[in-house]
N, C-alpha and C positions, 0 to 999 in steps of 0.2 A: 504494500500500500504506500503510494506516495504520499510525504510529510505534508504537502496541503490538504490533501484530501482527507490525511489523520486529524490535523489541526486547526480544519475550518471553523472559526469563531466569527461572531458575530459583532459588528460593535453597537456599542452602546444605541438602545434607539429612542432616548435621551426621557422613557418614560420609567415608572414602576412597573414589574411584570403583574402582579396579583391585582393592583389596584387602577392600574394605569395612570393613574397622577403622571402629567408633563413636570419635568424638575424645570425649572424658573434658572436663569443665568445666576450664578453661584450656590445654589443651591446644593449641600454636603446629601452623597447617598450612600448607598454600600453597594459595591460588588459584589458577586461570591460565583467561583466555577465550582462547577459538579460534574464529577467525573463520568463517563458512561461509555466503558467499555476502554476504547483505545481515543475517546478524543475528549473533550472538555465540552460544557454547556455554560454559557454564561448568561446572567440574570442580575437584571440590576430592580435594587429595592428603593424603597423611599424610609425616611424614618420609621412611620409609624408601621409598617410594614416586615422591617426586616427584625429576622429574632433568631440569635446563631444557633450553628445547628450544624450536629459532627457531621452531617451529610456530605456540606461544603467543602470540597477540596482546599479553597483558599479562598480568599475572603480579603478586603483591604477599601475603606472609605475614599470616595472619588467626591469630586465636584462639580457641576454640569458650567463648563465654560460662559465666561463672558464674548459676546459677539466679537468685540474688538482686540481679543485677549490672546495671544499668540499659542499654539499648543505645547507640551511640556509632558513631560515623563513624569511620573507619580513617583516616585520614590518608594513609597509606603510600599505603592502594589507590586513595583518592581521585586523588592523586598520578599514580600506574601508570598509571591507566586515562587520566588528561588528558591523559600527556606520550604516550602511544602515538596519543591522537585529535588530537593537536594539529596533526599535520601530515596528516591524513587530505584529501582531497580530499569524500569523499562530504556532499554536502549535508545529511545528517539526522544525519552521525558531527559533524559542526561544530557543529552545534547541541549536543549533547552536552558538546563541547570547552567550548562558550561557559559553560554551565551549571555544570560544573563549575570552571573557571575563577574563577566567583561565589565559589562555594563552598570555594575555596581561597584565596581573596582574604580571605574573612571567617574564616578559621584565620590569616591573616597567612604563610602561606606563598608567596604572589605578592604583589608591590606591585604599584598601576600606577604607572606611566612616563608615560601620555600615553596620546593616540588620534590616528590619521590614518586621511585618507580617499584613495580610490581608486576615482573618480567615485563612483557612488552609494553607493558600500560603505565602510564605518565599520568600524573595527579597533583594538582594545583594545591598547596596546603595554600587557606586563606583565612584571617582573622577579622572577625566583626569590629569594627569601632563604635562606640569607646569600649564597650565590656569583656571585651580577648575572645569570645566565644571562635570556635575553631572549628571551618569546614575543609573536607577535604572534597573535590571537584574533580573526576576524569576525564583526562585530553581525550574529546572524541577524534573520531575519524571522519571529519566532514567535508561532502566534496564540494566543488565551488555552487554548483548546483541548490545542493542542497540547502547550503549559507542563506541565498537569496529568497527560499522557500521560507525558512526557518527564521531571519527578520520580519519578512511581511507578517507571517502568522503572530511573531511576537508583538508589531505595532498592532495589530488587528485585536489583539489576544487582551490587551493592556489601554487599547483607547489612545494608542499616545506615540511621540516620536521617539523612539527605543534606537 
């Protein structure tokens, strides 16, 4: 299965799913992917609406942009989504992890620590800032291909320019 067709998400379509309330420009929501099967399902809540729930794969408060207001990467959800793939087993969620991982490396929100190997397998040690908390992240094998697939799904995945 190709990586878009595993990772089609939707984006935001700027209402509540349960209640359909339209969020108002700056108006705070929640997130939350639910996993199902090999791809993700994303649902965006309103306040009065959202109520956490282990179901949720991840989860991370968004804000429905100002018209004039340029777009930007959440941090939080960038975050949400890496610390929940990070221990994931599946080979195409690691890839994801790794990517992201980049991407909060270059916000300063991970250092790296090092790298170790594990026969042929290459492993990013990286450390959370400020609390030292300590991920270790595997070099996938990604080919140019695939990269291209695997940003769009993550702007797609995340509402934002990743």
């Amino acid at each position: 299965m190709s990586l878009v067709a595993e990772y089609k998400i939707t984006r935001t379509t700027g209402s509540c799913g349960p209640c359909a309330h339209g969020f108002a420009e700056g108006e705070e929501f929640t997130t939350a992917l639910f996993a199902g099967g090999e791809s993700f399902e994303r649902r965006d809540f309103c306040a009065a609406c959202w109520k956490e729930t282990a179901e949720a794969y991840s989860y991370w408060r968004s804000r429905a942009p100002r018209k004039d207001e340029k777009k930007r990467e959440n941090p939080m959800a960038v975050w949400a989504f890496f610390e929940s793939l990070s221990g994931d087993a599946d080979p195409q969620r690691k890839k994801l992890a790794f990517l992201l991982s980049l991407t909060l490396q270059r916000k300063r929100i991970l250092k790296m620590a090092g790298t170790r190997r594990e026969g042929a397998r290459e492993f990013l040690e990286l450390e959370k800032r400020p609390d030292g908390t300590r991920y270790s992240v595997e070099v996938p094998d990604i080919k140019d291909e695939e990269m291209a697939a695997l940003r769009e799904e993550l702007v797609r995945l995340l509402d934002s320019a990743v």
